[in-house]
VMD Tcl script that builds the backbone (N, CA, C; Angstrom):
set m [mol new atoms 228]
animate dup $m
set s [atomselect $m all]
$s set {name element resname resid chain x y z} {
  {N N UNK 1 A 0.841 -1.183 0.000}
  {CA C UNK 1 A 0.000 0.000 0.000}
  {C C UNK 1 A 0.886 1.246 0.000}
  {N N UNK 2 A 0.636 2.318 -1.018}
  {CA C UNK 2 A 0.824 3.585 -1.040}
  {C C UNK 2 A 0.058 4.437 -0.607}
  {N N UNK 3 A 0.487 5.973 -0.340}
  {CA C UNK 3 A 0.019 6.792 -0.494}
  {C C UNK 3 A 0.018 7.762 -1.507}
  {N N UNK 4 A -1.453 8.513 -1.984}
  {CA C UNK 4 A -1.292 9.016 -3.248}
  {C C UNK 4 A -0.808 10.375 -2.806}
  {N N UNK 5 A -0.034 10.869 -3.655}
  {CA C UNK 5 A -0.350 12.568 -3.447}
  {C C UNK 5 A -2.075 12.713 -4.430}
  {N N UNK 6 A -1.826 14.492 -3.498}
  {CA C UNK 6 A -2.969 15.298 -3.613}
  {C C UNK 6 A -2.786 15.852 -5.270}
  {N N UNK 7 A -3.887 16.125 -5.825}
  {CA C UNK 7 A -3.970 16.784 -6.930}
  {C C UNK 7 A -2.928 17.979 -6.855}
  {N N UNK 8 A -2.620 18.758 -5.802}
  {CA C UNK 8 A -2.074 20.090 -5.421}
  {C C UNK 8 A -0.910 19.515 -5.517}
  {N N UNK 9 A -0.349 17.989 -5.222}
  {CA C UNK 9 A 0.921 17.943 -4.980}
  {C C UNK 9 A 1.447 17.387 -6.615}
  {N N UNK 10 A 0.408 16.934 -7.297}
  {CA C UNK 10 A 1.106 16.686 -8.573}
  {C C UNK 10 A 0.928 17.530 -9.975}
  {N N UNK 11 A 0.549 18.592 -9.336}
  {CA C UNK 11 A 0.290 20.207 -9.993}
  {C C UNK 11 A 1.745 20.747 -9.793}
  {N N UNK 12 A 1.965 20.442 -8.867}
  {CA C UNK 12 A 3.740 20.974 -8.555}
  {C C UNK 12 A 4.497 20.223 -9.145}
  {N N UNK 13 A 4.463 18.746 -9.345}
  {CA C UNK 13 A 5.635 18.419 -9.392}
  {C C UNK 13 A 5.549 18.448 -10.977}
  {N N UNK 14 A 4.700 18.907 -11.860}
  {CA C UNK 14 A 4.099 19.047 -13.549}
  {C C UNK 14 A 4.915 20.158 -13.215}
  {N N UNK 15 A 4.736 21.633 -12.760}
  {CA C UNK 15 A 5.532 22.564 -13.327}
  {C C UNK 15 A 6.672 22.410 -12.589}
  {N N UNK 16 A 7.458 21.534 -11.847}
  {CA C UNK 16 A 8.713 21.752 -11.164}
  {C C UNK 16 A 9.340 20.797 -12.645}
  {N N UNK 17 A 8.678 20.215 -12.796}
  {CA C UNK 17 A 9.345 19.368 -14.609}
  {C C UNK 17 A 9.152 20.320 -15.619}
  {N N UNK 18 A 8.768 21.176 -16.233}
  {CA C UNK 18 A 8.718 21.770 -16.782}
  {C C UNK 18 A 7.332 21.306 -18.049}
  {N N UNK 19 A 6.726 20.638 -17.152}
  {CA C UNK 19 A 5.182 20.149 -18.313}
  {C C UNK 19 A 4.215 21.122 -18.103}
  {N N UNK 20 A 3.274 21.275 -18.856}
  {CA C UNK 20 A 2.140 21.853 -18.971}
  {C C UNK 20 A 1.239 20.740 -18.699}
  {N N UNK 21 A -0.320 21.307 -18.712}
  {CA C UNK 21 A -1.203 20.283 -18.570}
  {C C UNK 21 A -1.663 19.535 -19.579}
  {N N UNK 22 A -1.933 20.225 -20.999}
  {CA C UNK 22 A -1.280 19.646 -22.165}
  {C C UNK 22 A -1.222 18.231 -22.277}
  {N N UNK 23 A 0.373 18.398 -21.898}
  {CA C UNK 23 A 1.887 17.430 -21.965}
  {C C UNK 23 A 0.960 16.084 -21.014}
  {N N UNK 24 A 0.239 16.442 -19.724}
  {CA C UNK 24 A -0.292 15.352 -19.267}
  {C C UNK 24 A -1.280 14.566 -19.255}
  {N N UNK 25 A -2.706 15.643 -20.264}
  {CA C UNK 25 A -4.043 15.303 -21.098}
  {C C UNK 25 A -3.073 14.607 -22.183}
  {N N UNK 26 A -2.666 14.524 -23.017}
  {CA C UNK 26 A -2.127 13.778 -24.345}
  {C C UNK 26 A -1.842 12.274 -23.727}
  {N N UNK 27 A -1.078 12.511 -22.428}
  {CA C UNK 27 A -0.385 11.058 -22.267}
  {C C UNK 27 A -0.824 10.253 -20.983}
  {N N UNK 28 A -2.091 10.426 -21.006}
  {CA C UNK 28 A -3.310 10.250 -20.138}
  {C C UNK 28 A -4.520 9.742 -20.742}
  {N N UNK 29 A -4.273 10.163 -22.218}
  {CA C UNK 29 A -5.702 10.607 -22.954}
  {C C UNK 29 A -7.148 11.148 -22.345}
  {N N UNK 30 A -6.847 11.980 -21.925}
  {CA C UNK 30 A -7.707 13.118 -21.751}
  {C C UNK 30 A -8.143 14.260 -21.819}
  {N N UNK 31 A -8.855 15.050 -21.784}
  {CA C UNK 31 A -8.788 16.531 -22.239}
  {C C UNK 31 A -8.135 17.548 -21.211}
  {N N UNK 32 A -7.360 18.538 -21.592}
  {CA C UNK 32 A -6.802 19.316 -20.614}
  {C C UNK 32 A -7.708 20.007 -19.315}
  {N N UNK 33 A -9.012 20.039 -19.607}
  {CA C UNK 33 A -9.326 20.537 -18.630}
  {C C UNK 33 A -10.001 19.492 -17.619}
  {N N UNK 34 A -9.902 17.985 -17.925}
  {CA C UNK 34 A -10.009 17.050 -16.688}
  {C C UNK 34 A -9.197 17.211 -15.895}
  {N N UNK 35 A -7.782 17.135 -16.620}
  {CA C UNK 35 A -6.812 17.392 -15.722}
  {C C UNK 35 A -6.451 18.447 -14.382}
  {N N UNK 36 A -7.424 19.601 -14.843}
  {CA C UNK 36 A -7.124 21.059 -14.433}
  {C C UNK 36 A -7.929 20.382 -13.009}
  {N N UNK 37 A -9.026 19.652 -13.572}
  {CA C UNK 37 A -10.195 19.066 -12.080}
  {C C UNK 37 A -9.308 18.783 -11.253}
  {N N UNK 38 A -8.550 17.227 -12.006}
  {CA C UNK 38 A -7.787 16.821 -11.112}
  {C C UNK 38 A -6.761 17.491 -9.936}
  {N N UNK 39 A -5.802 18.623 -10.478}
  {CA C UNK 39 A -4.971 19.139 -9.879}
  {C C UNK 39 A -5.612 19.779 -9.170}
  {N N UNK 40 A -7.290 20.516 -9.420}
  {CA C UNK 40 A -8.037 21.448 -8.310}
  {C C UNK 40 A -8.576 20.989 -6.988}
  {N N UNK 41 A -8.395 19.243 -7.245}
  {CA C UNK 41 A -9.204 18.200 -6.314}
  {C C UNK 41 A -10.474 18.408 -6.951}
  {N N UNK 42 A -11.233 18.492 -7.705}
  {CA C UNK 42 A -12.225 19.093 -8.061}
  {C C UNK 42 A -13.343 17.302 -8.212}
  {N N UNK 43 A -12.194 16.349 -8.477}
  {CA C UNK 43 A -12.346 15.151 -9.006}
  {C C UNK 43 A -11.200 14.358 -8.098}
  {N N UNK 44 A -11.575 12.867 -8.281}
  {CA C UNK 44 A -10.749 12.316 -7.662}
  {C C UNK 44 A -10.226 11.317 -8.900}
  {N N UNK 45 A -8.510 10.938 -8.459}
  {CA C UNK 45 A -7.772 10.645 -9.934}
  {C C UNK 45 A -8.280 9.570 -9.670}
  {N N UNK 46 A -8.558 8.171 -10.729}
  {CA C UNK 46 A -8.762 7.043 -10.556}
  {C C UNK 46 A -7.251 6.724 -10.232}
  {N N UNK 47 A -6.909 5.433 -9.815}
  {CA C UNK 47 A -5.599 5.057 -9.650}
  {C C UNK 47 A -4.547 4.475 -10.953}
  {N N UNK 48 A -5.233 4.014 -11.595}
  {CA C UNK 48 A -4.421 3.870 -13.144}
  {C C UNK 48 A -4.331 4.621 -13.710}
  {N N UNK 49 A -5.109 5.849 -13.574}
  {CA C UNK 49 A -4.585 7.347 -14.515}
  {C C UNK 49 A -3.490 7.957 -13.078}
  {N N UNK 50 A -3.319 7.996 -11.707}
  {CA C UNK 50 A -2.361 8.415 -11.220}
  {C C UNK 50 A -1.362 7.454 -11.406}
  {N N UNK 51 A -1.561 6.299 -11.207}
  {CA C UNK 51 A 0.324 5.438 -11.836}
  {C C UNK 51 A 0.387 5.781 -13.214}
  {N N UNK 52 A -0.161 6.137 -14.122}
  {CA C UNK 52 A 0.299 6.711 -15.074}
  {C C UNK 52 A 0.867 7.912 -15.011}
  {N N UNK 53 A 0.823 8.785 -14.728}
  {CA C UNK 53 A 1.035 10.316 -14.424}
  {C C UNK 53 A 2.310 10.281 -13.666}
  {N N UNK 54 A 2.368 9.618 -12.666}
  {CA C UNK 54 A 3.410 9.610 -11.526}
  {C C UNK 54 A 5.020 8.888 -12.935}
  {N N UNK 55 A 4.095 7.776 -13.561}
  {CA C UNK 55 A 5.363 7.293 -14.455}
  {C C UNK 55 A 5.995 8.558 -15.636}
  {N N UNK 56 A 5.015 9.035 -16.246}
  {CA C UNK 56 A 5.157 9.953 -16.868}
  {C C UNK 56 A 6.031 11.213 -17.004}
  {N N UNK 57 A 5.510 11.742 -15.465}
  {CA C UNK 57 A 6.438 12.934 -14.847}
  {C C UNK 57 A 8.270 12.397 -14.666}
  {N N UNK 58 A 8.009 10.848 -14.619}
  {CA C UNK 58 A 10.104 10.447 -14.235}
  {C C UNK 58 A 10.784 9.623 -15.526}
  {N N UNK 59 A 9.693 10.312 -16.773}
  {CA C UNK 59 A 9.997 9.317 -18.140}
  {C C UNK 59 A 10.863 9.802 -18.595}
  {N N UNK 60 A 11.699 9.495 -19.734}
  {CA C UNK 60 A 12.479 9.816 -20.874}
  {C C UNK 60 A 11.776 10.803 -21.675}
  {N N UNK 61 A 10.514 10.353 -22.436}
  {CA C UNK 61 A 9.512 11.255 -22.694}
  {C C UNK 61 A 9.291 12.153 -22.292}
  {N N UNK 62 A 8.847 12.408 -20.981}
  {CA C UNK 62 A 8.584 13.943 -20.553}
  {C C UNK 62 A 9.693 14.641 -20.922}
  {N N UNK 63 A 11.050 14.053 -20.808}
  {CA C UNK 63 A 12.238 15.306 -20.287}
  {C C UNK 63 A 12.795 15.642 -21.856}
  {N N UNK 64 A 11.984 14.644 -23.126}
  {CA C UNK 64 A 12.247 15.063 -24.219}
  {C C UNK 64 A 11.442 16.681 -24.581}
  {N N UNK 65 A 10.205 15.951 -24.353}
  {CA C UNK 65 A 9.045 17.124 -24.382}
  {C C UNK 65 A 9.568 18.178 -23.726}
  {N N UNK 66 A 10.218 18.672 -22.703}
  {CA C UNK 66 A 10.367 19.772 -21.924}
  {C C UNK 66 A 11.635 20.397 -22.831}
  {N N UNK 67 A 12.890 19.714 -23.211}
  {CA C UNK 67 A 13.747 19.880 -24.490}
  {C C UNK 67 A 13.664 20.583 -24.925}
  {N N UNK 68 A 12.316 19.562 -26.138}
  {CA C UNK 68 A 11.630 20.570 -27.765}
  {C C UNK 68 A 11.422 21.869 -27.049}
  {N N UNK 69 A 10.669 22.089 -26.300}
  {CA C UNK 69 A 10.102 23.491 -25.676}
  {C C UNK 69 A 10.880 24.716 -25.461}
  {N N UNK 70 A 11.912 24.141 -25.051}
  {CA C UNK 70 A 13.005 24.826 -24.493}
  {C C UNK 70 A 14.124 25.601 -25.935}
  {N N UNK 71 A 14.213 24.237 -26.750}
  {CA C UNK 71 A 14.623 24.693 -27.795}
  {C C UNK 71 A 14.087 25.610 -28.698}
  {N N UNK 72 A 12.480 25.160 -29.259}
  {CA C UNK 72 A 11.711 25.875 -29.295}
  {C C UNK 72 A 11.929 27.528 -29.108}
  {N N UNK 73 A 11.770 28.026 -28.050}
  {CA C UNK 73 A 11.696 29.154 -27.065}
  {C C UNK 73 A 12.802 29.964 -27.836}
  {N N UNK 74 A 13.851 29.003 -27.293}
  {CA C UNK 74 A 15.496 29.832 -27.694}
  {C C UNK 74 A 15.524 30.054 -29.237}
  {N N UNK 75 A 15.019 29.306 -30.047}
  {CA C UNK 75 A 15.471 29.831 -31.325}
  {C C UNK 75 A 14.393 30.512 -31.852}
  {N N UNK 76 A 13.102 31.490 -31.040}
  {CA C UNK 76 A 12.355 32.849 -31.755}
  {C C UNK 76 A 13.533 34.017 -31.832}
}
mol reanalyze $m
mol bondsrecalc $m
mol representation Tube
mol addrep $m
């Protein structure tokens, strides 16, 4: 048995990675503004969309996605 974090706590750790909500509706499949529920507590996460999310935020993937962005940015 775990404990989950709070919507509030994985709202932080999305922008301490440098994701948007976006980045976590796409790889969730959901629409961005479920997500927004989620992080508001507004909703409660089911548990296979939070072990997804939790994997997500410590992927290879995410830290590509945050990259492009970055690169992105720098070369306007």
């Amino acid at each position: 048995m775990y404990i989950m974090l709070r919507g509030y706590q994985l709202k932080r750790m999305r922008i301490l990675k440098g994701l948007i909500q976006d980045d976590i509706a796409k790889e969730l499949d959901v629409k961005r503004n479920y997500i927004s529920m989620l992080e508001n507590e507004q909703r409660e996460i089911p548990e296979d969309k939070y072990n997804k999310w939790i994997k997500f935020l410590n992927s290879k993937e995410a830290r590509a996605i945050v990259k492009r962005r970055s690169n992105k940015k720098s070369n306007k």
